[in-house]
N, C-alpha and C positions, 0 to 999 in steps of 0.2 A: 216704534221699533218692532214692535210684533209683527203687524203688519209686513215692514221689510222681511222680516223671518217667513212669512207666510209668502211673499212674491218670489223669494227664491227655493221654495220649493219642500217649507220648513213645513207646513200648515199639516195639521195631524188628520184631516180629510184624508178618507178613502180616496183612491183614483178616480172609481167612476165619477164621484160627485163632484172630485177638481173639476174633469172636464166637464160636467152640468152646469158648474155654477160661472165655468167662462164661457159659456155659449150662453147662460143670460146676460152675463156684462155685454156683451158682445149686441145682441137682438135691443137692450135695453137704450142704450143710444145717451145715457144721460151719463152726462161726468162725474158726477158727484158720487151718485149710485159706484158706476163704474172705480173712483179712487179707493171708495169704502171697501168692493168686493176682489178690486183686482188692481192693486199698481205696479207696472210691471218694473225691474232695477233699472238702471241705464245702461247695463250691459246685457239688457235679458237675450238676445240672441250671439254674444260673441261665448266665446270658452273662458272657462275661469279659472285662473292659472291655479295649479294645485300644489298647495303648500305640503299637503298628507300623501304619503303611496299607502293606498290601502290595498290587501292581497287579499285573497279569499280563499284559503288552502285546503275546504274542504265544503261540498254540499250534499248533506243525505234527509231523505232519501233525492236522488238524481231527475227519478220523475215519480211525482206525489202522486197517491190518489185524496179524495178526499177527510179521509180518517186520518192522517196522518199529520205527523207533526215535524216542521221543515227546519234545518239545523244547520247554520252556516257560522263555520267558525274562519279565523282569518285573525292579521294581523294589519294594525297604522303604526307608520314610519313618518315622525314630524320632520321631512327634508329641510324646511323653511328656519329661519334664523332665530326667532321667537318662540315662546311659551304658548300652548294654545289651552283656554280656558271653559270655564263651563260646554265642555265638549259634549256630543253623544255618537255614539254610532246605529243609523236607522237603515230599516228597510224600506224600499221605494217600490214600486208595481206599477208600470204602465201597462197599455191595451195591448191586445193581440198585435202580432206581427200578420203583415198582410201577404207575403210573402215570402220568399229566401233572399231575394236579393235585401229583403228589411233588415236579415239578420245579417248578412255579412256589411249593411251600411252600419248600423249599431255596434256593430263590436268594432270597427274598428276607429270609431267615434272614442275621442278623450279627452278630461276633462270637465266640469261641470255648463251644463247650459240650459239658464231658465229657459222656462217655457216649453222647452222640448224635452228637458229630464221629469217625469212626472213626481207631483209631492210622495212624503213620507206619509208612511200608513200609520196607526194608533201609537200614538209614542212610548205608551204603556212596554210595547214591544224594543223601544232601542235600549243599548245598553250605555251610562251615562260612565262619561272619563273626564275626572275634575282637571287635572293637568296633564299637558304631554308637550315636556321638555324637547327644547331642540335634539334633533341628531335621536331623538330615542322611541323607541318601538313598542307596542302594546297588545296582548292577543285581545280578540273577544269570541265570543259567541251570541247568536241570535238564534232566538227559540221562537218561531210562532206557528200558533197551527193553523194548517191549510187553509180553514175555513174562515180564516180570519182575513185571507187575503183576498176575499170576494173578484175570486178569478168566474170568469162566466161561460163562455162559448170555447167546445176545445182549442186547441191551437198553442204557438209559443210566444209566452209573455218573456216582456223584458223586467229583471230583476237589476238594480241598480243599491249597491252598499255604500254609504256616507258617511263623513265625518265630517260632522257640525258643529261651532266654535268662536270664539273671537281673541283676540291676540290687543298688543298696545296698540298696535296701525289701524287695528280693523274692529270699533270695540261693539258692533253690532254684529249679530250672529250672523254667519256665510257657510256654505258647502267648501273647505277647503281640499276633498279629495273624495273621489267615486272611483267606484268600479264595479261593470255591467256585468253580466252573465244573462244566460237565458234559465226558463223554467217552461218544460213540454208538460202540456196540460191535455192529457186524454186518462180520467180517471177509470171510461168504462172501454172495454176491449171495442175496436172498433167494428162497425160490417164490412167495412172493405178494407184488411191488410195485403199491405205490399212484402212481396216475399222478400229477404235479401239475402245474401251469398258477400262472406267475409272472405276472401282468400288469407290464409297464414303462411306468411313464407319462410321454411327454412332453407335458408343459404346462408352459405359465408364464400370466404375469400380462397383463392389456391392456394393448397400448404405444400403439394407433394411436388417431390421435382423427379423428373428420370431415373434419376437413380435408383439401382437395387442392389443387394445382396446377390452374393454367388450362390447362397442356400438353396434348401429345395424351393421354398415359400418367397421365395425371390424378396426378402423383407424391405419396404419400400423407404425411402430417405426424404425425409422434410424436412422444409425449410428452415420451422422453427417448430416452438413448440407451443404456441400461442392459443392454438386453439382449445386445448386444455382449461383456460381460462374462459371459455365460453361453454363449454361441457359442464365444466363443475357447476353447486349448488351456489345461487344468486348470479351464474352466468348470462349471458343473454341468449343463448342457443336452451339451457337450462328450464329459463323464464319461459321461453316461449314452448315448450315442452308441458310444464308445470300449468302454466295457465290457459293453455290451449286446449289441454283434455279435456276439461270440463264446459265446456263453448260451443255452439254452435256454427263451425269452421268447414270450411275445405283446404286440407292442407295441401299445401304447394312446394314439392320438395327439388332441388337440386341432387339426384340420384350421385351426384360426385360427392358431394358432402355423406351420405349413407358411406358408400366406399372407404372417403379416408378414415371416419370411426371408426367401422370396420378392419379394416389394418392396424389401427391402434389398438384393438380388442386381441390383434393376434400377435404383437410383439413390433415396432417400427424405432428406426432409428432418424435421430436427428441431424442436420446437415451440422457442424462444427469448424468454425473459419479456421480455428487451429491448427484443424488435423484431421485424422478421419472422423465420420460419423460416430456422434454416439448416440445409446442403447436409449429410448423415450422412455422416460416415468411416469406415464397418465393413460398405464393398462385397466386400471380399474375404472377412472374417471369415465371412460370408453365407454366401459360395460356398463358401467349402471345407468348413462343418458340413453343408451342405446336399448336397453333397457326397457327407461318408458315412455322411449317413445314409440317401441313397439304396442306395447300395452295402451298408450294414446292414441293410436291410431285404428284401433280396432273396428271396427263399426261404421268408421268414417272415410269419406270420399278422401281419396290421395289423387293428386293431380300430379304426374312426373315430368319438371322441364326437361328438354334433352340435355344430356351429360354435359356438365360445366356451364351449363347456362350460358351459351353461345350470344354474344352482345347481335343479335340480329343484324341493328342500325350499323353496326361500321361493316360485318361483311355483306350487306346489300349498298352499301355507299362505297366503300374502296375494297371489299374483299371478293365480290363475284366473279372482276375480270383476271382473277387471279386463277390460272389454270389448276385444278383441282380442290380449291377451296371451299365450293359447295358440298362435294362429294363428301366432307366430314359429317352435315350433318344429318344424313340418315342413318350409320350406326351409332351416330351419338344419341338417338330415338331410341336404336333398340338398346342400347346400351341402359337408357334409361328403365324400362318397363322391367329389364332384366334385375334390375341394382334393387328396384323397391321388394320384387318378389319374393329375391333369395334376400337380401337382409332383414325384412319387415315382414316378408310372409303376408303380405297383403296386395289384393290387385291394385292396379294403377290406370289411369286415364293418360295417354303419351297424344290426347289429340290436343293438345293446348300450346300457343307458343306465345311469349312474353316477350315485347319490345320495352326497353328501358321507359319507363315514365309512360310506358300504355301510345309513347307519338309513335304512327304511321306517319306511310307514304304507299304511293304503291309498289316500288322496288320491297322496301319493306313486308309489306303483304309478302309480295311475291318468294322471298326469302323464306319467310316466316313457313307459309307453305309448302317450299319446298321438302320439308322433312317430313311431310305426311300429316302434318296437322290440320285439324279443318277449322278450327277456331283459334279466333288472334285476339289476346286481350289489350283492349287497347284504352281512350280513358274520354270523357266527352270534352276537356278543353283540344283535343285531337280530332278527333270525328264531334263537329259542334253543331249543336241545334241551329236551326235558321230563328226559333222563337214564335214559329206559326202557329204551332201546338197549342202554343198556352202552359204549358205543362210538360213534364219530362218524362220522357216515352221510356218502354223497358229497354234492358241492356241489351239485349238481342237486335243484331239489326244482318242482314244480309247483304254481301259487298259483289257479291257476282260470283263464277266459276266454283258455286258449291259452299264456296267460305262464308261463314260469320265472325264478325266482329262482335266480339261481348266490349260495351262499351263500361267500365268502370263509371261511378261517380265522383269529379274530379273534388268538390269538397269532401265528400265524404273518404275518398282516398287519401288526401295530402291533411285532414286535422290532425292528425299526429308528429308531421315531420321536424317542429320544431324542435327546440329543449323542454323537457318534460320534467327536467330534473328540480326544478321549482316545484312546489304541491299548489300554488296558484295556477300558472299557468296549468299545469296538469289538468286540470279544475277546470278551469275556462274551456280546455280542448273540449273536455267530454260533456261535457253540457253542451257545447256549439254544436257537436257529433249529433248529439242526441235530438237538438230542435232543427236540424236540417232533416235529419232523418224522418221527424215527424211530420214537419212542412212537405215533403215529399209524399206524404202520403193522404194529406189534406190537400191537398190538389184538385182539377174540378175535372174528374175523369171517371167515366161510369166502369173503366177497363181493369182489370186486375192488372201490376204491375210487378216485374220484376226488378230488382235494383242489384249492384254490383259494386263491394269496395274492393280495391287494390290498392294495399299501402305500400308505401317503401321496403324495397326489398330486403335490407337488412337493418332492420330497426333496431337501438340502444335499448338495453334495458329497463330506463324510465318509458320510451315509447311503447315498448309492449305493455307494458302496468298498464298506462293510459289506454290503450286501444283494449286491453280486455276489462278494464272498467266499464269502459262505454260498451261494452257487447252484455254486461252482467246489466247495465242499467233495459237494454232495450228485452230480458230472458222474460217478461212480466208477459211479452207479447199483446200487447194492447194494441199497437200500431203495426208492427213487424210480425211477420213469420219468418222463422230460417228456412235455406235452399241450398243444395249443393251448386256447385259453380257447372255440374252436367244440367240441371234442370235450369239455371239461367240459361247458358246457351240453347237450350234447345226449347225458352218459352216460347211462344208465340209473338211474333215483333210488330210491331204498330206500323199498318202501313202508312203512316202520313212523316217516321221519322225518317233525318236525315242516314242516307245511305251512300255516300258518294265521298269518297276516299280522299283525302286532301290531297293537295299536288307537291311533287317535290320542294315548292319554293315555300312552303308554309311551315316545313320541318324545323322545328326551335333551333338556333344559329347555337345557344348555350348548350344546348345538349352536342349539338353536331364537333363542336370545339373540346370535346370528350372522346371520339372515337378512336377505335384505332387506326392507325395510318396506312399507307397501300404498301410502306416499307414493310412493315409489321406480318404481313399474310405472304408477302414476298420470300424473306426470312423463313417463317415454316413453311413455303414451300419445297426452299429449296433445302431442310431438313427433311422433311416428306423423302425427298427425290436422294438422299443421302439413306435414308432408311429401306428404300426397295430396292439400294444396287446393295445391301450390306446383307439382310435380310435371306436373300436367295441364296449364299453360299453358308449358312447352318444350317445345322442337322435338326436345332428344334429352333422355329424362329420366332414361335408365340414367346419365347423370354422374352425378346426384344418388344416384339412387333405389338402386343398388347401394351403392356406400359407403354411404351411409346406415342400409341394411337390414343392412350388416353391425355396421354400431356397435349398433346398437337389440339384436343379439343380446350384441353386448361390456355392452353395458350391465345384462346378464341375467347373469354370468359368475361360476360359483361364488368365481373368484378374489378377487371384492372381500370376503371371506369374514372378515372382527377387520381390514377397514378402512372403516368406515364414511363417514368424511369424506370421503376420497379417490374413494368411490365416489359419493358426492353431487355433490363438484364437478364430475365427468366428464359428470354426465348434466347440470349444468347449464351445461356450455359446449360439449356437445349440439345442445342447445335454442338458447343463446345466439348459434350458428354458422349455424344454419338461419335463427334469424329475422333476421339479417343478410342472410343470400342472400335471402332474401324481397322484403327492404324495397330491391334494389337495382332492382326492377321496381315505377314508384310515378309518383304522378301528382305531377309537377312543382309547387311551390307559384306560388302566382300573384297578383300583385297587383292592386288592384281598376280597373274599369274604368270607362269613361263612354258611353253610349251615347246618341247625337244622331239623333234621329229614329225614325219608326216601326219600323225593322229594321235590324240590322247582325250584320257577321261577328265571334264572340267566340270566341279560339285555345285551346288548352287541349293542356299536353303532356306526353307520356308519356315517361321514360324506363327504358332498361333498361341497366345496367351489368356486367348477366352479361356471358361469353362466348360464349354462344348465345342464338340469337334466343326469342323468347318469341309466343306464337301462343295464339288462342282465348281472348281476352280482351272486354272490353264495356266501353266509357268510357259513364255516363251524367252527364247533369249536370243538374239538379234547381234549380227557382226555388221559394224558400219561397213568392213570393205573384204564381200566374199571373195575376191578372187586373191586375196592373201590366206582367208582363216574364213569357213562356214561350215555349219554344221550337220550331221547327217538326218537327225532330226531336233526340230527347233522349238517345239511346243512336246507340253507332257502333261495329263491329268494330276491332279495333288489333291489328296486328302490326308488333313491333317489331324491329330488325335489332339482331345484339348490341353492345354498346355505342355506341348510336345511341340517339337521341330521336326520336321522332313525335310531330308537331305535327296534332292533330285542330281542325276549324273548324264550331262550332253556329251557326245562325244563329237570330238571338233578334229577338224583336217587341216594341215596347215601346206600350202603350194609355196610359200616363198616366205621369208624372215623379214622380221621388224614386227613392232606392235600395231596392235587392231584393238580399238574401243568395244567392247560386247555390252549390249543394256537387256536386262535381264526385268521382265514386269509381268505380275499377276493379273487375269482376267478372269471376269464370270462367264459361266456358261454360253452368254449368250453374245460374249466381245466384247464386253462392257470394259473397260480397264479399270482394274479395282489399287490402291495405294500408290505408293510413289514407282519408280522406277528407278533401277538398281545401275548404274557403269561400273564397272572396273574394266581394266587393260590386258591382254592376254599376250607376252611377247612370244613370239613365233621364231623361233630356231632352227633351221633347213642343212639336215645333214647330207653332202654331196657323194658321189662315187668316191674321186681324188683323195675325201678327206679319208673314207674308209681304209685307200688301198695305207694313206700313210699310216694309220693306225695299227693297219694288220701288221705293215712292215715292222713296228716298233716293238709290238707284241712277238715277232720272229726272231727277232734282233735279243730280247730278252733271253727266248727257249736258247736259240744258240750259245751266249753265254754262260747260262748257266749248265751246259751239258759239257763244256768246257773247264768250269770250273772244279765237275765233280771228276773227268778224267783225270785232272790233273792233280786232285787229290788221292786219287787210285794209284799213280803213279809212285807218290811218297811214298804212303803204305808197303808198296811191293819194297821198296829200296831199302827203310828200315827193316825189314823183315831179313832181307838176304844178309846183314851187315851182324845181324845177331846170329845167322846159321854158322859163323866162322868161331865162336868161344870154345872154350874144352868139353871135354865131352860130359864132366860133371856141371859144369854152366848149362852144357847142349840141352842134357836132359830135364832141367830144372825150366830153361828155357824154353825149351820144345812146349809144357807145360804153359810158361806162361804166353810164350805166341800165340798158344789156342786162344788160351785166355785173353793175350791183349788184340788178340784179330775180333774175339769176340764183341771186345769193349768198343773194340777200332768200327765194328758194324754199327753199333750202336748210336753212337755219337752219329755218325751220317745218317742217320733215319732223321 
């Protein structure tokens, strides 16, 4: 039974001497000898199905030197339906790994397999577990010091964790559950390190939309308020702040992300499906990330992508033949170099341009360069070795027409990208980081090299932990020297690697199935082409034209990247925001009018409900049929005060009666026809000689009567008067009196 324990890989022999002592079975030729020193199981080469998941949620130090004492704690999870008994958990050690491809075959190797898992080391060292109930879980730790692990020539060994056991079904002891990691063994610094250049990327997603305030500070309107939660403290914009200062980095910033912080530092409001916007509460959150990451970036290389991180691969795949689409992105360049100065106060590098996932093509280059960059990072499963080397050349490689290609290393880029949020897997990543990184630099090259990681652009906050673990494990510098990402591109490139640009047809179909669409650049153009007919008639047109120009690049932004929806709707409430502002400068509707006689004054008015005035504009207004009604002049200049109306006045001639349709529409300076166009009806009224003369008659016909009417009230008057001169003479004179008197009254009344 020992025996059995010892063929599968029980045997408390050091490694070296496992394989000593089957290389004399081996040479010895005799069976017997042979059953004594080596019988192999009957499954020694298939996998052993694993009753245990064993994890291994933590290993320090990450890379040993000799003095040290190795410390792997971890837990066993009995999957299996049985009690497993006289258990132990050991450590295993095989030989150097002979290369990188050894280590990506090994780890992705599972399960137990004599013969090729190497035995456990002094048993003294495992830790003993009398029972582990079905379904239940156990921590341990394992303590043994380095030197106990008679590791020999530098390089990276495989570490292999077990749990060893027997159950009712299986009452001899077996390997019921492994799990590998590596261990980089270079205790003394080496003479020949390879520099390497971390890029740190802070980006995130677009928050801001067009919108602003009427204020002075034009207060900018977002989406949501989401990003606050990546600012704050255990954030992932936070984390990667926090852990990045202290690292040997080149940060890699999205100068739009700087910006929208920035507006939240100065007051912004959030979009509200309710209603209007309201007032953001994560003024301070703002300031304090903004904070330190000025204070973290001090000293250190900033590499600025252009504004919004422009997805290269869709507008060199469907956005180039799109008239004006290119043209964004050279002030999205300087927009960049600008953003990092005034927010960060530190210089920037604007020569670097980033294709999603490092794949080229040559369209791609050609994009990439068109904003003035001279280096394209790109990644080696993209620009891939032919294998002739032997060995992996440095990242610098030269593609033609002045450009470099800094080629990323594509393991060393992607170990991070899975879930991190296990402390096992976490574990595994940065140990794999670590022994690739050092297999890179064991390589058989007399050359100094430079190396290059590019991780995922916007890492979770488990992945950043991970990735700056594995940057604290390589600070010992024994293998690695840090490099900024300017002294990668510009090391010295190997002339024997490959330099020859893939062809369009090799561009990953997965990624391509991610781009944006040729709809999508179409769309903002013909927002573009809405913004420079709108544009030209303000008085101040940076309100617009800046916000503006910076959406139109958010709207370009690798980020919208497996969200197609979301990025649709953005661009269409873009559009939908502009053409609102448009339509707040527009010729008043107007209802129909009547015009009495040969010429009259007809209004016609303009309003503007901007906040600024509006200038260089053209009212014309237009009779479908002049030889009824046309005008003596039919255009007028307008300008309008902001939110103010201007009332324009055509004067119109009318030859003949009935109505005539008039359409009344605004242009720009330059004929452009700017909002809708206005109809109403003008009826036309044609007064003749004839009708005059009868008017005048009627009016004559009046005077006469009524001068007849006042003779003949004259006439009364006189009659009553002679009728009273006949009374007595005491009547007479009483009378006399009052005739003055009632002549006087009698005038009176006739006034």
């Amino acid at each position: 039974m020992a025996e059995a324990a010892d063929n599968q890989g029980a045997s408390p022999a050091p490694a070296r001497r496992r394989w000593l002592r089957r290389a004399i079975v081996l040479l010895s030729g005799t069976p017997v000898l042979a059953a004594l020193i080596y019988s192999p199981a009957p499954r020694a080469e298939a996998a052993q199905a694993s009753a245990v998941d064993v994890q291994l949620t933590s290993m320090a130090p990450s890379a040993p030197v000799k003095n040290d004492t190795l410390t792997i704690r971890g837990t066993v999870l009995n999957t299996g339906a049985e009690t497993i008994t006289d258990a132990h958990v050991g450590l295993r050690v095989g030989p150097a790994l002979s290369d990188r491809s050894s280590i990506d075959e090994a780890a992705e190797r599972t399960g137990f397999r004599a013969g090729a898992d190497p035995g456990e080391i002094d048993p003294a060292f495992a830790v003993k577990i009398a029972s582990l109930p079905s379904k239940v879980s156990q921590e341990f730790t394992l303590t043994v010091p380095v030197n106990k692990l008679e590791l020999d020539k530098d390089g990276v060994y495989q570490l292999g964790v077990s749990l060893s056991g027997v159950t009712d079904s299986r009452p001899s002891e077996q390997v019921m559950g492994i799990k590998r990691t590596f261990l980089p063994w270079q205790p003394e610094a080496a003479a020949k390190r390879s520099q390497l250049t971390y890029a740190w990327p802070l980006i995130s997603t677009t928050r801001v939309t067009a919108e602003t305030g009427s204020d002075e500070l034009q207060t900018p309107v977002f989406l949501d308020d989401s990003l606050a939660d990546e600012l704050r403290p255990g954030g992932r914009l936070e984390q990667m702040v926090t852990l990045g200062k202290d690292l040997p980095i080149t940060w890699v910033i999205d100068p739009d992300l700087l910006y929208t912080v920035d507006a939240m530092t100065k007051g912004y409001r959030v979009r509200n499906p309710g209603g209007k916007p309201v007032q953001g509460k994560s003024k301070a959150v703002a300031e304090q990330w903004l904070n330190s990451l000025e204070a973290a970036v001090q000293g250190k290389k900033v590499v600025a992508l252009p504004f919004a991180d422009p997805d290269l691969a869709s507008l060199a795949h469907h956005g180039k033949d799109v008239s004006g689409t290119l043209g964004q992105l050279r002030p999205a360049t300087d927009k960049a170099k600008q953003a990092v100065e005034t927010v960060l106060h530190v210089p920037a590098s604007t020569d670097f341009s980033w294709p999603v996932d490092g794949a080229i093509d040559p369209s791609i280059v050609n994009v990439a360069t068109s904003a003035g960059a001279h280096n394209v990072l790109t990644r080696s499963d993209s620009l891939v070795e032919s294998g002739a080397l032997g060995y992996t050349p440095s990242a610098a490689r030269p593609i033609g027409a002045g450009t470099t290609a800094v080629v990323a290393d594509a393991d060393l880029s992607t170990a991070f990208e899975g879930g991190m949020l296990n402390a096992g897997t976490s574990t595994l990543a940065v140990q794999r980081f670590l022994a690739h990184s050092l297999a890179l630099n064991l390589q058989k090259t007399d050359e100094p090299r430079s190396f290059v990681v590019a991780p995922q652009r916007m890492p979770s906050v488990s992945q950043v932990q991970s990735m700056a673990e594995a940057l604290r494990g390589l600070q010992a510098g024994r293998w690695t020297q840090p490099a900024d990402l300017e002294a990668a591109a510009a090391a010295k490139p190997d002339p024997g690697a490959t330099t020859q640009v893939p062809g369009a047809g090799q561009y990953p179909e997965a990624l391509g199935k991610h781009e944006l669409p040729v709809t999508a650049f179409e769309k903002i153009r013909t927002t573009q082409n809405a913004l420079d007919r709108f544009k030209v008639i303000l008085a101040a047109p940076d309100r617009v034209e800046i916000p503006f120009g910076n959406t139109t690049n958010r709207e370009m932004s690798a980020s919208w990247r497996g969200r197609p929806e979301e990025s649709r709707v953005y661009r269409d409430q873009v559009q939908d925001y502009l053409i609102g502002l448009t339509e707040k400068v527009k010729v008043v509707p107007k209802s129909d009018a009547t015009l009495s006689g040969h010429s009259a004054t007809i209004p016609v008015s303009v309003q503007n409900s901007l906040v600024q005035d509006v200038h260089d504009l053209v009212l014309r207004v237009k009779s479908t049929n002049k030889t009824r009604l046309m005008f003596s002049q039919d255009e007028q200049q307008v300008t309008v005060q902001g939110d103010h109306t201007q009332t324009v006045k055509f004067t119109a001639n009318a030859s003949a009666s009935g109505p005539v349709e008039v359409t009344a529409q605004l242009f720009t300076k330059d004929g452009a026809p700017y909002g809708k166009e206005r109809r109403f009806t003008v009826e036309a009224t044609e007064i003749t000689p004839t009708v005059m003369l009868v008017i005048a008659g009627g009016v004559l016909l009046l005077v006469l009567s009524g001068i007849k009417m006042y003779a003949s009230r004259k006439r009364v008057a006189a009659r009553a008067a002679a009728e009273e001169s006949t009374q007595p003479s005491d009547e007479s004179a009483d009378t006399g009196v009052q005739s003055t008197e009632g002549s006087g009254t009698g005038e009176t009344v006739d006034r």
